[in-house]
C-alpha positions, -999 to 999 in steps of 0.1 A, spaced: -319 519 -265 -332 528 -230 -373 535 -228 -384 574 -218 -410 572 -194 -429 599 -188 -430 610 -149 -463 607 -138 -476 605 -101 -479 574 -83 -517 585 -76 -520 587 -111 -502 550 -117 -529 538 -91 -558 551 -107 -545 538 -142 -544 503 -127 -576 503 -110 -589 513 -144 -577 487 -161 -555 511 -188 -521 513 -198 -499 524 -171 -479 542 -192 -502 563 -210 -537 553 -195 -554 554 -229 -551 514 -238 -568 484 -225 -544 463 -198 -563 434 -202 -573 411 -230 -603 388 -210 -612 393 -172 -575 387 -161 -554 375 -190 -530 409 -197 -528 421 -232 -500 414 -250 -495 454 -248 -512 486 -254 -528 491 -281 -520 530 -280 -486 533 -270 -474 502 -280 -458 492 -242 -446 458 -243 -464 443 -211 -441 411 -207 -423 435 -180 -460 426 -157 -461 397 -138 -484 401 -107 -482 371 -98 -500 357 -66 -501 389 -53 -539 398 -62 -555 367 -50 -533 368 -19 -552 401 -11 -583 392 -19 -585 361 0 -573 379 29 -599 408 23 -626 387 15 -620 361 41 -619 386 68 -653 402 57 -673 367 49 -658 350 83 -663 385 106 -701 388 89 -708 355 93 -695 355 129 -714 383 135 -748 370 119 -742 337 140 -738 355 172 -767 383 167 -792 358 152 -785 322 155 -801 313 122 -802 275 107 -772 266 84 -788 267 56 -796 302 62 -760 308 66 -757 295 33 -782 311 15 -767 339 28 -727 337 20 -726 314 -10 -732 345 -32 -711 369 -10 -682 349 -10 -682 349 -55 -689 383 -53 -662 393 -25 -633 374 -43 -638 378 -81 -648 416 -79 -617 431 -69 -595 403 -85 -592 423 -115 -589 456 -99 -559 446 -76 -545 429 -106 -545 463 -124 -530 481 -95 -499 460 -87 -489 457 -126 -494 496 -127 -474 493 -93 -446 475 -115 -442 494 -144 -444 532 -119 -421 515 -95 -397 498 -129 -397 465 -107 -384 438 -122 -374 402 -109 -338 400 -87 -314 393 -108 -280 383 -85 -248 407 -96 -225 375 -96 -193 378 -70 -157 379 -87 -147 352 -68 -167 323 -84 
């Protein structure tokens, strides 16, 4: 038996994800811990074994956060020339805050991605002549 999905716009999927709720109807909980998924929602009863995100999120957040901390620091070095410890006062707790705050927001989005998209992993069609 094939799933109905409701049609619902990808800024809607988006916000859903960011949220942390149930792609499908945005009333349960996607997660089950910071970044563990639920085994599904609570509400609907969507199977979420479809979501797998992946390195995806932390590839985006390194990148993000990398850019920021390593174009502030760069910036702070050149403006102000302060000690190395200063520097680390300063971006020990950036760097936490940078990387682990949107980890579970991104994760969110691209599994919302997933299910509004109905990406799955390549599976090859198999040729006739093997």
């Amino acid at each position: 038996m094939t799933e109905i999905r409701p049609v619902v716009s990808l800024r809607v999927s988006i916000l859903r994800g960011v949220a942390g709720r149930c792609p499908r109807c945005g009333a349960g909980n996607l997660f089950h811990g910071f970044l563990r998924l639920a085994p599904g929602c609570t509400h609907c009863g969507l199977d979420f074994s479809f979501a797998d995100a992946g390195d995806g999120p932390a590839v985006f957040v390194i990148l993000f956060a990398g850019a920021l901390v390593v174009g502030l620091a760069l910036a702070v070095e050149v403006l102000y020339q302060p000690p190395l410890w200063l520097h680390a006062l300063l971006w020990a707790p950036l760097i936490p805050l940078a990387t682990l705050g949107p980890l579970r927001l991104i994760k969110g989005l691209l599994v919302a991605l997933q299910y509004h998209h109905d990406a799955a992993e390549g599976r090859p069609q198999g040729r006739a002549d093997r």
